[in-house]
C-alpha positions in Angstrom: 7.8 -3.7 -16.9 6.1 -1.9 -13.5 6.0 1.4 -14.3 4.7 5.0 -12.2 1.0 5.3 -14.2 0.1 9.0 -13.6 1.6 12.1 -11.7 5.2 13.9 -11.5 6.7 10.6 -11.9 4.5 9.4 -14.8 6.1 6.5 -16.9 9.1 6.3 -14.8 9.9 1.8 -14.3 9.5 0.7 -10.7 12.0 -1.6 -9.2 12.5 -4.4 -10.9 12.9 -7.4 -8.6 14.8 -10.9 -10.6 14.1 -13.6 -7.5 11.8 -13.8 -4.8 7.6 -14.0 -4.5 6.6 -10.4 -4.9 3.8 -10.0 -6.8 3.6 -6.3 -8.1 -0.1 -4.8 -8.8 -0.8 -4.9 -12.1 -0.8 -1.2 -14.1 -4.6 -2.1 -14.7 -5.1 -2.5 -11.0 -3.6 0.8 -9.6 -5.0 2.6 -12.6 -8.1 1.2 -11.1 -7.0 1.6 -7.8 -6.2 5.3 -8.1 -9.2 6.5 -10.5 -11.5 5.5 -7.4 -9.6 7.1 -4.8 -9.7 10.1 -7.4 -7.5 12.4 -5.1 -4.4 11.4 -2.8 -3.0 14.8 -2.6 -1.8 15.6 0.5 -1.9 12.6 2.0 0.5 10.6 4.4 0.7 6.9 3.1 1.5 3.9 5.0 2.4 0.7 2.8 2.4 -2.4 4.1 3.7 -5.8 2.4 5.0 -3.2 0.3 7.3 -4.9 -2.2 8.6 -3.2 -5.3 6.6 0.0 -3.9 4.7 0.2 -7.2 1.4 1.4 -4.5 3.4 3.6 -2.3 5.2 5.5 -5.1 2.4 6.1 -7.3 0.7 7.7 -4.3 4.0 9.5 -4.2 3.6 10.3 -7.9 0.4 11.6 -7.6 0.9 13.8 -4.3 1.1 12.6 -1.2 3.1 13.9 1.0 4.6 11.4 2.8 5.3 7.2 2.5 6.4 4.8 5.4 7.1 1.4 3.5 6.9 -1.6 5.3 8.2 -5.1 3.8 10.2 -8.1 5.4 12.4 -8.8 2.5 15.8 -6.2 2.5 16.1 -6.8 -1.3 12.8 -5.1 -2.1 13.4 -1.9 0.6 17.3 -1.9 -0.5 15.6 -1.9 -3.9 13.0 1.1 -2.8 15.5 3.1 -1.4 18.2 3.4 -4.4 14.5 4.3 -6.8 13.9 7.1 -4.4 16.9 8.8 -3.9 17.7 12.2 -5.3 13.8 12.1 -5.3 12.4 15.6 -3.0 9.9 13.4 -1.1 9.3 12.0 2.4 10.1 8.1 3.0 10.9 6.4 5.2 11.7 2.5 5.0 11.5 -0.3 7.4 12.4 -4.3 7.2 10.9 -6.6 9.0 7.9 -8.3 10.2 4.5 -5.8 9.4 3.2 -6.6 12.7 6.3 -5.9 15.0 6.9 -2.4 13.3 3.2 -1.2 13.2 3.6 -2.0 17.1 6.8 0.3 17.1 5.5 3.1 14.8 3.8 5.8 16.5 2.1 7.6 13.9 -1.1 8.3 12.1 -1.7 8.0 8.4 -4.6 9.3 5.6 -3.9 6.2 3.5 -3.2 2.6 4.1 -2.1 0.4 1.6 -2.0 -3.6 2.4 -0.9 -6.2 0.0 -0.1 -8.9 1.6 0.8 -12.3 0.0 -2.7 -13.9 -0.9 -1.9 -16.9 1.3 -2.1 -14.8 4.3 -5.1 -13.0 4.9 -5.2 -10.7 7.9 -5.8 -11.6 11.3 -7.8 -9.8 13.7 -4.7 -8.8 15.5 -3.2 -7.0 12.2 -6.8 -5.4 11.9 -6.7 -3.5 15.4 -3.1 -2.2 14.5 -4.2 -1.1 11.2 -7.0 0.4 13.0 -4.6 2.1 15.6 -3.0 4.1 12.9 -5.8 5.9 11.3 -6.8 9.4 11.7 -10.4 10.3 11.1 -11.3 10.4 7.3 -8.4 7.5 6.8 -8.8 5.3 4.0 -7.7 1.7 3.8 -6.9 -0.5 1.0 -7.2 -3.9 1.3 -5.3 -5.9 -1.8 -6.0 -9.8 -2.2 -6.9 -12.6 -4.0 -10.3 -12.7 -6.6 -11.9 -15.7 -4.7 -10.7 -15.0 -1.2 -12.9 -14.2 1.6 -12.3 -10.8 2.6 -14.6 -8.4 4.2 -13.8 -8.4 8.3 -15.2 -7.0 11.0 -13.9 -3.8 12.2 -14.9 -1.6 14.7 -13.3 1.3 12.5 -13.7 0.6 9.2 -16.6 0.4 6.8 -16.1 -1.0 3.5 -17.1 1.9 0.7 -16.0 0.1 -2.8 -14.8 -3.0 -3.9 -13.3 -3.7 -7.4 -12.0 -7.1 -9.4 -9.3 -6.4 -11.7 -8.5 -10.2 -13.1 -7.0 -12.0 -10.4 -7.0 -9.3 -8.0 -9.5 -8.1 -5.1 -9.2 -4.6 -4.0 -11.5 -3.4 -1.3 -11.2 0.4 -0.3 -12.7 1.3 3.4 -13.1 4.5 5.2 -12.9 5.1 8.8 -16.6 5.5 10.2 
């Protein structure tokens, strides 16, 4: 079982999802994930491939102020929407393809969560829209697979940590 690791909502099951490809980070990895970023207080949170919402929610949890989740499968935002209600927090939810809303979203964010499937890695085109929603201490986390080649070239972005957690990449940048 998923569940909300630290924070207001500490211990409190994530969505659980029967069918479909999500693959939800690990307890271990956003335990990992969130000791390194030490502090999210305050912060507006974009997630993107978001999924069950495990990463937005325990940003939530641990106090940010805000989350816009982004994934193209209804069942997992229907599924994100009945686990926040009654909740006092600020979400919003959006289905669809990432790269069509991100065009549509006018908005800056502090933290930006992307955890895509491994099999797609992100193209230069989902880089400069990533990079079109940052303000100027943002923070972007970059989720994929162990083996995968990750590290891009941004114009933005400088990579500041990198962790392995079994399987799982996670490379955290700052804006420059």
């Amino acid at each position: 079982m998923t569940r909300i690791i630290a924070g207001e909502w500490r211990g409190h099951p994530l969505p659980k999802l029967k069918t479909g490809s999500v693959r939800p980070t690990t307890d271990r990895a956003r335990t990992i994930l969130f000791d390194t970023l030490r502090d999210v207080r305050d912060m507006s949170v974009l997630d993107l491939y978001s999924g069950t919402g495990a990463l937005g929610f325990e940003a939530l949890s641990r106090g940010a102020t805000s989350l816009v989740s982004i994934d193209r499968e209804s069942k997992y935002i229907a599924a994100q929407k009945t686990w926040i209600e009654g909740r006092d927090k600020s979400f919003q939810a959006y289905i669809g393809d990432v790269k069509a809303i991100l065009k549509r979203i006018d908005r800056k964010f502090d933290l930006i969560l992307a955890d895509p499937p491994y099999a797609e890695a992100l193209s230069e085109e989902m880089i400069a829209l990533i990079e079109s929603h940052v303000s100027d201490d943002s923070l972007f986390v970059y989720e994929s697979a162990r083996r995968g080649e990750t590290i891009f070239d941004s114009e933005v972005f400088d990579l500041i940590k990198e962790k392995v957690v079994a399987e799982t990449k996670i490379q955290i940048y700052k804006v420059h």
